[in-house]
FIMIDREN-822789 format. One record per residue (C-alpha): residue number from 1; residue in one letter; x, y, z. Coordinates in pm, 1 decimal. Layout:
BEGIN
NUM/A/X/Y/Z
...
END
This chain:
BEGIN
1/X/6592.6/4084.2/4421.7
2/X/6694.6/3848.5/4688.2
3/X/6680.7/3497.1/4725.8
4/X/6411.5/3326.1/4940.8
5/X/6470.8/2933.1/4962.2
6/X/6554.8/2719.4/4652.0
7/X/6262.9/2784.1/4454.3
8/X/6150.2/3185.2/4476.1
9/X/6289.3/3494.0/4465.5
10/X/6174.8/3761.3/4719.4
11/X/6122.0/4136.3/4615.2
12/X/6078.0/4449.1/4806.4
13/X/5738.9/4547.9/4731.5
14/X/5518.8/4872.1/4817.9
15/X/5125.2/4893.5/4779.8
16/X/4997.8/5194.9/4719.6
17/X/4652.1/5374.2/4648.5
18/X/4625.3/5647.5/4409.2
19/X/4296.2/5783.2/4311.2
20/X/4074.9/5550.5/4232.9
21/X/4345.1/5279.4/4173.9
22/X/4595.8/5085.9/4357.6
23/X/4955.2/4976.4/4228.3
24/X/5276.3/4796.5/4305.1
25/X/5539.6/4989.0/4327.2
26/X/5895.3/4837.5/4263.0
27/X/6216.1/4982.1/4267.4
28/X/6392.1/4971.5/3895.7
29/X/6670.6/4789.5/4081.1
30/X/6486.2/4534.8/4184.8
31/X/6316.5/4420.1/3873.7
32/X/6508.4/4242.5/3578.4
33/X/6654.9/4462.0/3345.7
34/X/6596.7/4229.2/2996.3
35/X/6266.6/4262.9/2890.1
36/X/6127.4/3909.0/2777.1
37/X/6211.7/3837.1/3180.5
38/X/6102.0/4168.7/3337.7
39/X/5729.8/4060.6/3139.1
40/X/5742.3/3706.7/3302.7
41/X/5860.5/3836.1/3613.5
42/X/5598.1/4058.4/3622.5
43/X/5302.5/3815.1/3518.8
44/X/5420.8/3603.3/3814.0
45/X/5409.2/3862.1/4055.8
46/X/5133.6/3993.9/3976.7
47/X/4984.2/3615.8/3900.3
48/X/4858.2/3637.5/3556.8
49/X/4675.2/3530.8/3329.9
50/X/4440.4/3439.4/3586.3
51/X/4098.8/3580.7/3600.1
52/X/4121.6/3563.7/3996.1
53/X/4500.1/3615.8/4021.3
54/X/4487.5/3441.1/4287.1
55/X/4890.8/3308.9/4289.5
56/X/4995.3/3676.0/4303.1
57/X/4936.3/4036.0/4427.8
58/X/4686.4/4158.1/4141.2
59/X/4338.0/4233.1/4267.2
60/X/4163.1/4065.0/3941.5
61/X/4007.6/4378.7/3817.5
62/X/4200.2/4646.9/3568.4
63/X/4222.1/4938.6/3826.5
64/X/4406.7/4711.2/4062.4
65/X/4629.4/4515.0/3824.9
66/X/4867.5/4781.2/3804.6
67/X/5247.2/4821.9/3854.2
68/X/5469.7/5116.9/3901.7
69/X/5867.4/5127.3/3874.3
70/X/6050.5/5381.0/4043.3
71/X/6411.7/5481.2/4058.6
72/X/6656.4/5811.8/4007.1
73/X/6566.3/6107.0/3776.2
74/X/6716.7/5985.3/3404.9
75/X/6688.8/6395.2/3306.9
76/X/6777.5/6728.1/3522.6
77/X/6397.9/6833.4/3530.5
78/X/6268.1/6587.8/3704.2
79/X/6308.7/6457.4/4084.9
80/X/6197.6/6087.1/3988.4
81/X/6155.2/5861.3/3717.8
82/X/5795.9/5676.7/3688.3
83/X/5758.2/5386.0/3472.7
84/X/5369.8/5299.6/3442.3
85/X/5312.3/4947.2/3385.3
86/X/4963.5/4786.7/3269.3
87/X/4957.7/4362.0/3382.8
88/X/4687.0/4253.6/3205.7
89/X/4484.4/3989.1/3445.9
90/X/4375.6/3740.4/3209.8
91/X/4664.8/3759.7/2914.7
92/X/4979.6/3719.5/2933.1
93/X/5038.5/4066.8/2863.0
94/X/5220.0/4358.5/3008.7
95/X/5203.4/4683.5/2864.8
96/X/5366.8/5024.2/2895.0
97/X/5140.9/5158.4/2627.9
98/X/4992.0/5429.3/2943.2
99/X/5032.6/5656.5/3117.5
100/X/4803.9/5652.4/3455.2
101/X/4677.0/5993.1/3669.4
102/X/4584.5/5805.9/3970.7
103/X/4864.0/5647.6/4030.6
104/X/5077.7/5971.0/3933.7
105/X/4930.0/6099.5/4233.1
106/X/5101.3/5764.3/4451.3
107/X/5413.5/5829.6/4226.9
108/X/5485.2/6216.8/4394.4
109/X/5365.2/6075.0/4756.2
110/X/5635.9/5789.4/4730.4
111/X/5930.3/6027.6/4612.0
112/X/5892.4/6245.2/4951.7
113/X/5815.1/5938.2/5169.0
114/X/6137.6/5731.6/5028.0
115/X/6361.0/6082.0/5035.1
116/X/6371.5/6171.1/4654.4
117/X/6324.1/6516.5/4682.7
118/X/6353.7/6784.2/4973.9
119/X/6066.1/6860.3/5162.2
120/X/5900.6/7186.5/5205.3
121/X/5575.6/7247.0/5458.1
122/X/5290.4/7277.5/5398.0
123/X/5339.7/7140.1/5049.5
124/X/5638.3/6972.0/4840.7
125/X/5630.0/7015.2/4499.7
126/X/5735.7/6672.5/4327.7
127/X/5845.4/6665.2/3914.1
128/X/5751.9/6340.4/3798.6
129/X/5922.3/6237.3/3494.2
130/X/5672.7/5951.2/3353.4
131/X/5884.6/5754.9/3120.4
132/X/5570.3/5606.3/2906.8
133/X/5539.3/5920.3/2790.2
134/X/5858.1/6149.0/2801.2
135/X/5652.2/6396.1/3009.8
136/X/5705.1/6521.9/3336.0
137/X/5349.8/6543.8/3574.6
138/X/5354.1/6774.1/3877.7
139/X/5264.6/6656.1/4152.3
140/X/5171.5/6874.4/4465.6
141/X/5180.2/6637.8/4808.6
142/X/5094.8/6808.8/5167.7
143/X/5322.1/6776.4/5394.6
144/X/5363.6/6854.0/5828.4
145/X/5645.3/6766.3/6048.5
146/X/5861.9/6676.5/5748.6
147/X/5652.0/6379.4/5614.4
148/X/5338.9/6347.9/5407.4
149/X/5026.5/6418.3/5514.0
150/X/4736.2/6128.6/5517.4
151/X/4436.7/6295.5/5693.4
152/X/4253.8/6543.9/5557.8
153/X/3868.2/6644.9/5423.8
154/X/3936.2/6611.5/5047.6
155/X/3702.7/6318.4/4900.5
156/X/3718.8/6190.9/4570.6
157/X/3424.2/5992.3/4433.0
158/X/3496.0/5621.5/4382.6
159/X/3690.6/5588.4/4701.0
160/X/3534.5/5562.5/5047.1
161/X/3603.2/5856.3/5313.9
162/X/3841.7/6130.1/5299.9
163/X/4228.8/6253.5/5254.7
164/X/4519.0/6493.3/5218.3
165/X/4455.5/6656.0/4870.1
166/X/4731.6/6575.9/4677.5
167/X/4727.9/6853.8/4318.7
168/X/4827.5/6720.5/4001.7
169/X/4951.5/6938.3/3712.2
170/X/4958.8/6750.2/3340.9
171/X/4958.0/7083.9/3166.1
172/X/5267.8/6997.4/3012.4
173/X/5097.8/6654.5/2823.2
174/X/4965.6/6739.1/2532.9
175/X/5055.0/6523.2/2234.7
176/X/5194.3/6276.5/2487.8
177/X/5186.4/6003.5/2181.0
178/X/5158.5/6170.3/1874.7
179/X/5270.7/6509.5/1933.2
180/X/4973.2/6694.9/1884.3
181/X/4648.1/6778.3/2074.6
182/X/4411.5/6613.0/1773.1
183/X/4660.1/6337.2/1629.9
184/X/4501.3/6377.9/1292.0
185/X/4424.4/6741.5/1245.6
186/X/4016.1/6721.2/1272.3
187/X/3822.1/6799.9/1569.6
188/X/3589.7/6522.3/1438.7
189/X/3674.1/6241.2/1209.6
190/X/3408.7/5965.4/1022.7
191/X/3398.0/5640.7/1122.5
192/X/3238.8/5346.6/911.9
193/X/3127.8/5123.9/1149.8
194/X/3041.7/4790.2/998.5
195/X/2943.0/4633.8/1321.6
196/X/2679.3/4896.0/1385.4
197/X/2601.0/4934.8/992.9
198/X/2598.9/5292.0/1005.3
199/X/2888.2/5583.4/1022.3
200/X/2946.4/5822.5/1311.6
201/X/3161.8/6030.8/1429.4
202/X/3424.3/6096.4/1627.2
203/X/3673.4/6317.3/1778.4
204/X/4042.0/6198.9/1871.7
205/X/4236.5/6406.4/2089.9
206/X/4562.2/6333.2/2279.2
207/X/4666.2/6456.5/2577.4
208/X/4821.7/6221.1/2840.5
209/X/4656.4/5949.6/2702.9
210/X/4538.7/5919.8/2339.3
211/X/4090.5/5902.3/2351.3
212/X/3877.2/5875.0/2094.8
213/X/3508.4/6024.9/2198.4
214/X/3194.6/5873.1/2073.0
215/X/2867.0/6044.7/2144.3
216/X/2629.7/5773.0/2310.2
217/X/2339.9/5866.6/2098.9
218/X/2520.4/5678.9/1804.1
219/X/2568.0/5399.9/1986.3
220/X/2202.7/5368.2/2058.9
221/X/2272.4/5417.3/2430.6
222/X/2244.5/5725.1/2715.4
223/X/2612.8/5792.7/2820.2
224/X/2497.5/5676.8/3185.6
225/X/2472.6/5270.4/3141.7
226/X/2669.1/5099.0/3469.5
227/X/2991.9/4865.2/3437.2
228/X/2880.8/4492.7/3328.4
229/X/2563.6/4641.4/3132.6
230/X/2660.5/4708.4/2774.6
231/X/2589.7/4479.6/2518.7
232/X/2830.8/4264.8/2383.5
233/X/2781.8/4386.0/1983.9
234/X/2874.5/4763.0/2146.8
235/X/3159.2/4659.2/2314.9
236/X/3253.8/4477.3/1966.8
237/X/3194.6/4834.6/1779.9
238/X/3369.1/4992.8/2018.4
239/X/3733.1/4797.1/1936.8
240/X/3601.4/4845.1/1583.7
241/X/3641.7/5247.7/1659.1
242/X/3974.8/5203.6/1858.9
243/X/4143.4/5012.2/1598.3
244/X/3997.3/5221.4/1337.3
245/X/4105.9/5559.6/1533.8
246/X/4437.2/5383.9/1593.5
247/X/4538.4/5433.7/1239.2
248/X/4396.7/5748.1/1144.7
249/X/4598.5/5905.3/1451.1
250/X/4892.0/5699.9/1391.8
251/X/4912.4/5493.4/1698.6
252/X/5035.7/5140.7/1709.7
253/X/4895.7/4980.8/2035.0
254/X/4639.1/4727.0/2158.2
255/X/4507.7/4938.6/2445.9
256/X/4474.6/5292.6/2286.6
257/X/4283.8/5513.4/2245.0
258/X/4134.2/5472.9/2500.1
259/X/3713.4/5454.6/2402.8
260/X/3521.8/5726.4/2602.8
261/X/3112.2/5743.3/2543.4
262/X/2992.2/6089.9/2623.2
263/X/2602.7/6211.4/2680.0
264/X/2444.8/6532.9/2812.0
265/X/2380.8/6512.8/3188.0
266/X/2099.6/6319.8/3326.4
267/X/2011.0/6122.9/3654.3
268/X/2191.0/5760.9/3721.9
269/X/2299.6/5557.1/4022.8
270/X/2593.3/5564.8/4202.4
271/X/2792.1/5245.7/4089.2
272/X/2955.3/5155.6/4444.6
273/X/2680.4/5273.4/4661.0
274/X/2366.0/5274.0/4427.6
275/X/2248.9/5628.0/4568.1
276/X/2108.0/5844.6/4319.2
277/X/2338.5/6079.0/4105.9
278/X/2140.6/6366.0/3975.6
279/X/2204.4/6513.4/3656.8
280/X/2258.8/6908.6/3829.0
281/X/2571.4/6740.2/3973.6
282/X/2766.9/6668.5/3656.8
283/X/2818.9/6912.8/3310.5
284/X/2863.4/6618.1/3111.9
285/X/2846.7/6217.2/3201.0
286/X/3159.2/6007.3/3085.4
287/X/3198.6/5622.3/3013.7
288/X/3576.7/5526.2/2983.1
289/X/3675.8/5206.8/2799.2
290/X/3966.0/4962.6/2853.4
291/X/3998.4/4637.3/2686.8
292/X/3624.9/4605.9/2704.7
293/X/3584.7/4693.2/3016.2
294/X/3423.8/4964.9/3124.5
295/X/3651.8/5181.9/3465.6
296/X/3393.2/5151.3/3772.9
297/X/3533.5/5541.6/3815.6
298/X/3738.7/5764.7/3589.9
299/X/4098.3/5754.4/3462.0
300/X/4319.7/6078.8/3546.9
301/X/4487.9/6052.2/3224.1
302/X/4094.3/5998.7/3078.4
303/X/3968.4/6309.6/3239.0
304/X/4245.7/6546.9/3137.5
305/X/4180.5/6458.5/2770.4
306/X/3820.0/6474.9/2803.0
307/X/3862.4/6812.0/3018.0
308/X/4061.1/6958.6/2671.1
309/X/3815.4/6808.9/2416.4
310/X/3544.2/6974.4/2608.9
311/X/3687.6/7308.8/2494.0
312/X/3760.7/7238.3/2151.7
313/X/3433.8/7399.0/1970.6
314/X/3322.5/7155.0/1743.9
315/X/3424.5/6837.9/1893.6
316/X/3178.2/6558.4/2036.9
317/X/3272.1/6653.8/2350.5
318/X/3154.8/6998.8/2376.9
319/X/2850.0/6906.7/2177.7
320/X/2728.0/6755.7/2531.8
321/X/2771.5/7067.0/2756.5
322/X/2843.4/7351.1/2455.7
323/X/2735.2/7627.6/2745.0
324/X/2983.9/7503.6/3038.6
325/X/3176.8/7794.7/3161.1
326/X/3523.1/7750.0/3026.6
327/X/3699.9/7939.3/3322.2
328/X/3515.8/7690.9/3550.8
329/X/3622.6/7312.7/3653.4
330/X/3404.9/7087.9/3379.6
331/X/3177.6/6778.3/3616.7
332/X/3224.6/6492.5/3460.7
333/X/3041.4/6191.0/3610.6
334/X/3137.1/5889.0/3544.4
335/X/2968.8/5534.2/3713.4
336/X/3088.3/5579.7/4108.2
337/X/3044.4/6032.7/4089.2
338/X/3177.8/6292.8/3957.4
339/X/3506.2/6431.7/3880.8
340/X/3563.9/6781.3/3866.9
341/X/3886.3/6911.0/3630.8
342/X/4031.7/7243.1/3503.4
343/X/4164.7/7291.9/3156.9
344/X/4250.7/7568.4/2966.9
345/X/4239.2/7527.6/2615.5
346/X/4313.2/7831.2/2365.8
347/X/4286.7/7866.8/1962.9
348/X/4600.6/7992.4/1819.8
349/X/4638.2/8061.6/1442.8
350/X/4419.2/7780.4/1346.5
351/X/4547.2/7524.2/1614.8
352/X/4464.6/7452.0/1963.8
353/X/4660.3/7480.5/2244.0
354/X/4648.4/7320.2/2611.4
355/X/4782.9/7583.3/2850.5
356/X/4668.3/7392.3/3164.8
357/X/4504.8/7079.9/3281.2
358/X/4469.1/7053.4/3694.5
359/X/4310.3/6776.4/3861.3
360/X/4354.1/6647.5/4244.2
361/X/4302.0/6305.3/4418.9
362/X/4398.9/6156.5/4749.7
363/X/4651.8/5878.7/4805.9
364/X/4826.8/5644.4/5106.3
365/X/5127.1/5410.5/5154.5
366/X/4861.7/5052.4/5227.3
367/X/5189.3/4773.6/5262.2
368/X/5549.9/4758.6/5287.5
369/X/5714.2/4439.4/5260.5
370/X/5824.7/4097.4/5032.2
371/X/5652.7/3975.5/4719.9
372/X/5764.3/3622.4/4660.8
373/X/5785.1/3511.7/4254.2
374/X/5827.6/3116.2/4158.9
375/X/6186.7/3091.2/4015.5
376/X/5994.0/2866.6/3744.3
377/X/5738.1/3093.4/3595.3
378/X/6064.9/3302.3/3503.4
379/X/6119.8/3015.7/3301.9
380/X/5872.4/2928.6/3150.9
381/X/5849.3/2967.5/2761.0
382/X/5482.5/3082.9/2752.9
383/X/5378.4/3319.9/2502.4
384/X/5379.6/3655.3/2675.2
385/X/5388.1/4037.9/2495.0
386/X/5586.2/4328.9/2619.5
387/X/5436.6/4658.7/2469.5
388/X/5653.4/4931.8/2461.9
389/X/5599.2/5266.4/2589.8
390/X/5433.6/5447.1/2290.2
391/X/5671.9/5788.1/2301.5
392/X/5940.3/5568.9/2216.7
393/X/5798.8/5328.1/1944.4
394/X/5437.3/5368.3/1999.5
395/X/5370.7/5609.7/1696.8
396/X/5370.6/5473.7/1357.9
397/X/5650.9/5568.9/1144.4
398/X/5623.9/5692.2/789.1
399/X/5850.9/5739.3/544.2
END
């Protein structure tokens, strides 16, 4: 960080799109090293809590509230270290509780553009080592005349127009929190739901990002209801079933698992465009929840552990679409499309194993230049929460 006048402190700053997201990416040099300032730093920049943001660079909506630090590989299999950071808009919260897919795809585009690894035409191959989790993410990222590729005719729904296909590869993500593909050994678990007065269940499976999978039926609803339209008492049951799925899997955070609401697939509406999205298009349709919220697209992390839990026979998952081809890419549409993913799931003396998990989205430098961060909110002695990442002290400990 340098300094900028008497009263701010400038930082080099990078926007980038990845997927369906955008992020800030930082260098791990420029951002405080002790924690309790690193969080205020980071609420500043970002300027949060603020349901607009509007004294800092977050967009005021969770897919655009997002940070990532990059720096040197901390391990010999990797080319880059990636630490995902969550800035919640209207708490004073920043969490590295997750991981994030679309902005994994940003992370391999930024190690080739900024010199991290060697390039190779047509395509460099980039090992991500994602500190939130301990894993390390392929990522594939076109390349011609020695620097990455923009253009191209790859289009991902949720994000206008087209661009260079960039591959991902987070076959090697299983148990990325708890160590194992279903944290608690069931491919469903019960669920007494006092909000809803009845129980249900559910099936928890981790890989990339903890998700607990709730078939809409229970819920009283379709599987295809649009961001801003589910009831408030649903949204209360469904933080009922995180917490409640928290502690059967072992998983001490506020954000996970993340709550996914699955139904067979049926015609609904485009979210971004309101065109018609008819049910032939999509195997399944998907609803990802996030502190309430419901993502206006799908998270890569989201769609790799639904892609595995659609394979698992038995699971609420592959009750939905129990005669999808399992050698083919599983459609899952979600509020702005459908996203196609391939995952290759296998039963092994009693216990499932993930042998691959392939998705691909498009991403693009947007901005290069100084973010500029009040030397007083550094200060400041408001009540703010740092959430660790959860392969470090994320899982609950037993004796």
């Amino acid at each position: 960080m340098n300094e900028s006048a008497n009263e701010q402190i400038r930082v080099h700053t990078v926007l980038m799109r990845g997927g369906s997201s955008k992020a800030v990416f930082l260098n791990e040099n420029h951002v405080p090293a002790d924690m309790p300032t690193r969080t205020r730093f980071l609420l500043a920049l970002f300027g949060s809590p603020d349901k607009r943001q509007i004294d800092g660079l977050g967009g005021s909506d969770y897919l655009t509230s997002k940070c990532a630090i990059m720096g040197p590989p901390s391990r010999p299999d990797a080319d880059i270290d990636y630490t995902f950071v969550q800035v919640s808009v209207e708490n004073p919260v920043v969490s590295y509780d997750i991981a994030c897919g679309n902005i994994t795809s940003a992370a391999g585009l930024y190690a080739v553009e900024e010199g991290f690894v060697r390039v190779h035409a047509p395509a460099t191959v980039v090992r991500v080592h994602n500190t939130n989790t301990g894993k390390i993410l392929k990522v594939t990222v076109p390349v011609q005349n020695g620097i990455p590729r923009v253009e191209g005719d790859f289009a991902i729904d949720g994000v206008p127009g087209t661009g260079a296909q960039i591959d991902l590869d987070f076959s090697d993500t299983a148990g990325a929190v708890t160590g194992k593909v279903l944290p608690t050994g069931n491919v469903r678990d019960r669920i007494d739901s006092k909000i809803l007065g009845h129980a249900l269940d559910v099936t928890i499976v981790d890989v990339a990002n903890p998700c607990v999978f709730i078939a809409a039926e229970s819920l009283g609803l379709t599987g295809a209801e649009q961001p801003g339209a589910i009831p408030e008492r649903i949204l209360d049951a469904l933080e009922e079933i995180r917490a409640e799925s928290a502690k059967l899997a072992g998983i001490k955070s506020y954000l996970l698992p993340f709550q996914v609401i699955v139904g067979p697939p049926q015609d609904s509406t485009n979210y971004l465009t309101g065109q018609p999205l008819p049910a032939r298009a999509a195997d399944l349709v998907a609803r990802l929840f996030v502190e309430r919220v419901m993502h206006k697209a799908y998270a890569g992390t989201g769609a790799t552990c639904l892609g595995v839990a659609a394979r698992i026979e038995g699971s609420v998952v592959h009750a939905q679409c129990p005669a999808v081809d399992p050698q083919a890419p599983l459609r899952i549409g979600h509020p702005s499309g459908m996203l196609p993913i391939i995952a290759d799931v296998t039963k092994q003396d009693g216990r499932w194993t993930v042998n691959e998990v392939l998705f691909s989205r498009t991403a693009r430098r947007i901005m290069e230049g100084w973010a500029y961060v009040r030397k007083s909110r550094l200060l400041e002695s408001v009540q703010c929460e740092s959430h660790a990442a959860q392969s470090r002290s994320g899982v609950e400990q037993t004796a």
